[in-house]
C-alpha positions in Angstrom: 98.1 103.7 146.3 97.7 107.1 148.1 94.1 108.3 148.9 92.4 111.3 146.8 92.9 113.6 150.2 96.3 113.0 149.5 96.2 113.7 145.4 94.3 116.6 146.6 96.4 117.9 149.2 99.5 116.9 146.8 97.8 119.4 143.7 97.1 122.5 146.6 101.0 122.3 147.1 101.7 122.5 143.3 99.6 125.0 142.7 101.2 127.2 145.5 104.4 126.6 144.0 104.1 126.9 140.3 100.8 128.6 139.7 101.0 132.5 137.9 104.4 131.8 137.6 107.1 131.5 134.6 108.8 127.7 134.1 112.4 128.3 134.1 113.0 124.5 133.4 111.4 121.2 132.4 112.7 118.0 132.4 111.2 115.0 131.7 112.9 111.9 132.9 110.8 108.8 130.6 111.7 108.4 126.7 108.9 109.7 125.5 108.7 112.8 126.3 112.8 113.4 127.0 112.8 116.0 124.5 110.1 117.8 126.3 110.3 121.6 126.8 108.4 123.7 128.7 110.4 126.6 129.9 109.2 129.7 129.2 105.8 128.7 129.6 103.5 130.1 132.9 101.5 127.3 134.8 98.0 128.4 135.1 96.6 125.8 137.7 97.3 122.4 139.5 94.9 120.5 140.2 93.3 116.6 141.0 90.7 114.9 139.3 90.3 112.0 141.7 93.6 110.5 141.9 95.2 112.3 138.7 97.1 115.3 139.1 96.9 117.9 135.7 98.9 121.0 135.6 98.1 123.1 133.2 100.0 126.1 131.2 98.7 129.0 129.1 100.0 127.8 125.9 97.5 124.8 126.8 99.2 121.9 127.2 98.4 119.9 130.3 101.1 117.9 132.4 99.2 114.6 133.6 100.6 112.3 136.5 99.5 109.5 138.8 101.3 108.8 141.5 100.0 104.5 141.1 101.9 102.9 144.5 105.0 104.9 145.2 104.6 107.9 143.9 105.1 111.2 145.4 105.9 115.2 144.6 108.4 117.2 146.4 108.8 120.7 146.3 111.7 122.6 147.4 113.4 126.5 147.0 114.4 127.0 143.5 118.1 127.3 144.7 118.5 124.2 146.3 120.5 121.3 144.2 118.4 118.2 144.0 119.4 115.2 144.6 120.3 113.0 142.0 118.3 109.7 141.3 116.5 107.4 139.1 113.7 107.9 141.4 112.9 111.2 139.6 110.6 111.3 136.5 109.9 115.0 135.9 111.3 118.2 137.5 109.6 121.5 136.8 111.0 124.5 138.3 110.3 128.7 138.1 112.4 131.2 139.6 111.2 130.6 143.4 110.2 127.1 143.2 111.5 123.5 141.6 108.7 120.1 142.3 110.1 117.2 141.4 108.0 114.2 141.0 109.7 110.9 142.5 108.5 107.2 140.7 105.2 108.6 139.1 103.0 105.6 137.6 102.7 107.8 134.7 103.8 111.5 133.3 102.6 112.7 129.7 101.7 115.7 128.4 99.1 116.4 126.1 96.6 119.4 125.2 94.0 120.6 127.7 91.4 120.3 125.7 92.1 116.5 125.3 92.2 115.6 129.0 88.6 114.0 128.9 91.3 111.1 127.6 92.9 110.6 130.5 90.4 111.5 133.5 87.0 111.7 131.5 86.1 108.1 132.4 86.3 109.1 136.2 83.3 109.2 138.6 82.0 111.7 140.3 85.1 113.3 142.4 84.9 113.1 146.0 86.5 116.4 146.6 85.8 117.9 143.1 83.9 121.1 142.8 81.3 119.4 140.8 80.9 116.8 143.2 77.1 115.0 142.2 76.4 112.5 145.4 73.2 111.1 143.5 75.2 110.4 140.6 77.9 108.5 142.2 74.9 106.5 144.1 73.5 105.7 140.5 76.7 104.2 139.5 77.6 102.8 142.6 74.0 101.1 142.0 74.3 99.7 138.3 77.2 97.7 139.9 74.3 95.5 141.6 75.7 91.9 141.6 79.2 93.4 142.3 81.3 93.1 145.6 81.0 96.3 147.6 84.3 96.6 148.0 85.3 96.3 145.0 82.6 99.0 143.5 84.1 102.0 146.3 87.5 101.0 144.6 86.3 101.5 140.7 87.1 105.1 140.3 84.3 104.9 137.4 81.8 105.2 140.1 83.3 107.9 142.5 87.1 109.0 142.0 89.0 109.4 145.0 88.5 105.7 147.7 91.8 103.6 148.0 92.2 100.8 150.4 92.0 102.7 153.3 89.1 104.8 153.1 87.1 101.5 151.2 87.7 99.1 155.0 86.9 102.6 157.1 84.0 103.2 155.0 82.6 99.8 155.3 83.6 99.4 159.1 81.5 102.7 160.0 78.8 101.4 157.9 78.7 97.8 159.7 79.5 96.2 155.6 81.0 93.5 154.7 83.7 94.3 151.8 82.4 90.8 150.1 78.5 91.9 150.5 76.9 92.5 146.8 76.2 95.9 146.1 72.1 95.2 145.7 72.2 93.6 149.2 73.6 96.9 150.9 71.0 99.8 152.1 71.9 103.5 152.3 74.5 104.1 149.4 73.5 107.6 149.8 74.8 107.7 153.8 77.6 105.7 152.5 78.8 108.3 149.6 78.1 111.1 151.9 80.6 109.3 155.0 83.1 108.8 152.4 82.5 112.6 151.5 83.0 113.9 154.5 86.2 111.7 155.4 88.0 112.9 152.8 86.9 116.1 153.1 88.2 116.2 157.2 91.7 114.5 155.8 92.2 116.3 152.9 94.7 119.5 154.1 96.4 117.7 156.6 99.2 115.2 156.4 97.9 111.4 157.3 94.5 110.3 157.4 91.7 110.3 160.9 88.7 108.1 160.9 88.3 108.0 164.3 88.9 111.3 165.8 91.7 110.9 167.9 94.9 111.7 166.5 97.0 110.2 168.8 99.7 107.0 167.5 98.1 104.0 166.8 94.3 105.3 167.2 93.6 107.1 164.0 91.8 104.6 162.6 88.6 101.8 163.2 90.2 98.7 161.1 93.0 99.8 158.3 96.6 98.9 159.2 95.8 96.6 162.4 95.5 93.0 161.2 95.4 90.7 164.2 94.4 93.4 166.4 91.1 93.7 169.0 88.7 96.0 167.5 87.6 98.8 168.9 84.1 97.9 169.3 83.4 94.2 170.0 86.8 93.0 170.6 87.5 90.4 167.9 90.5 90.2 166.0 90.7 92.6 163.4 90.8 90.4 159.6 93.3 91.2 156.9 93.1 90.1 153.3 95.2 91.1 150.0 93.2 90.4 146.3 96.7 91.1 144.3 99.4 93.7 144.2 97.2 97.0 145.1 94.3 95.5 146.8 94.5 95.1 150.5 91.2 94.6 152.9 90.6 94.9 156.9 87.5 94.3 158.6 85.9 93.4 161.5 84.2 89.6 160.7 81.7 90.9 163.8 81.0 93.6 162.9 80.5 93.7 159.7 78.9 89.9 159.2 78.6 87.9 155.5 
């Protein structure tokens, strides 16, 4: 599931694009909303709330997607012919631009003024403009007997960690994923690296931990299973809790 940097980077690039600009065309490729129409409406702002993306028009109505695993937005000139596939859910397009959003987890509309229903269970956002650090370390805290791992992952707590950012998070903090949350000091330094992770990551394209950019070194533990670590040497651990949750970690460095 793609990172909040990316939902965030994902929402700049749809706002540059559709922003103060007319809808020529809407089409909405999932029953429920196939008889959809929002040409002739202007889109007023894109933006992410954690890992949602909201696009909003001034006849207030709100276009809500997730990307979930797979999903992804592409955004090309307004003259060039899309290719057709199943793989497209919704297409909105103005006179200069068309984004087309490819296996979405979900696309809905609804009013603006009702998307508390969709994002106003979220945490804290990590790259929001309302971002509250001591609030996402209360939450963060109530989920004492709770696997630390787990608790970066709720996006009730703070919206934006996935997978990777959770085992960098935790590797940089010497944590072990399956530590309970009451049994790990400094949430505060914790919330604040993850902070300023995704802040560094968020306009670029891939994700840095470590500072070099080079193939193969951008990051401490995530994506090298069976490899040395960086640090001590040991092989780097790899586990999977179900379809979307995937765990690495140094069993050294960051000890039961």
């Amino acid at each position: 599931m793609p990172e909040g940097d990316v939902v965030w980077y994902t929402a700049r690039r749809l706002h540059q694009a559709l922003a103060g600009r007319v809808l020529t065309r809407s089409d909405f490729r999932v029953p429920r909303y196939a008889t959809a129409d929002l040409a002739g409406q202007a889109v007023t702002q894109a933006l992410a709330r954690g890992k949602h993306l909201l696009i909003r028009t001034g006849n207030g109505l709100t276009v809500h997607t997730h990307l979930k695993m797979e999903g992804s937005w592409r955004i090309v000139p307004a003259g060039r012919k899309l290719a057709e596939t199943p793989a497209i859910r919704l297409v909105l397009a103005n006179a200069e631009w068309q984004a087309a959003g490819y296996q979405l987890g979900i696309t809905e509309v609804l009013p603006t003024s009702a998307e508390d229903q969709v994002v106003g269970h979220l945490g804290p956002d990590l790259l929001g403009p309302d971002w509250d650090a001591a609030e996402a370390v209360l939450r963060l805290a109530k989920d004492h007997g709770r696997p630390i791992g787990e608790a970066l992952l709720d996006q009730r707590n703070l919206a934006g960690i996935g997978n990777l950012y959770k085992s960098e998070i935790l590797f940089l903090r010497g944590v072990s994923p399956w530590s309970p949350v009451d049994a790990v000091r400094g949430l505060d330094r914790m919330v604040e690296l993850a902070r300023r992770l995704l802040d560094a990551n968020k306009a670029r394209i891939g994700q840095v931990t470590t500072g070099d950019t080079r193939p193969g070194r951008q990051t401490w533990v995530y994506g090298r299973g069976g490899s040395p670590c960086r640090r001590c040497g040991q092989a780097i651990r790899r586990r999977t809790d179900g379809a979307e949750r995937i765990t690495f970690w140094c069993p050294a460095c960051q000890p039961d």
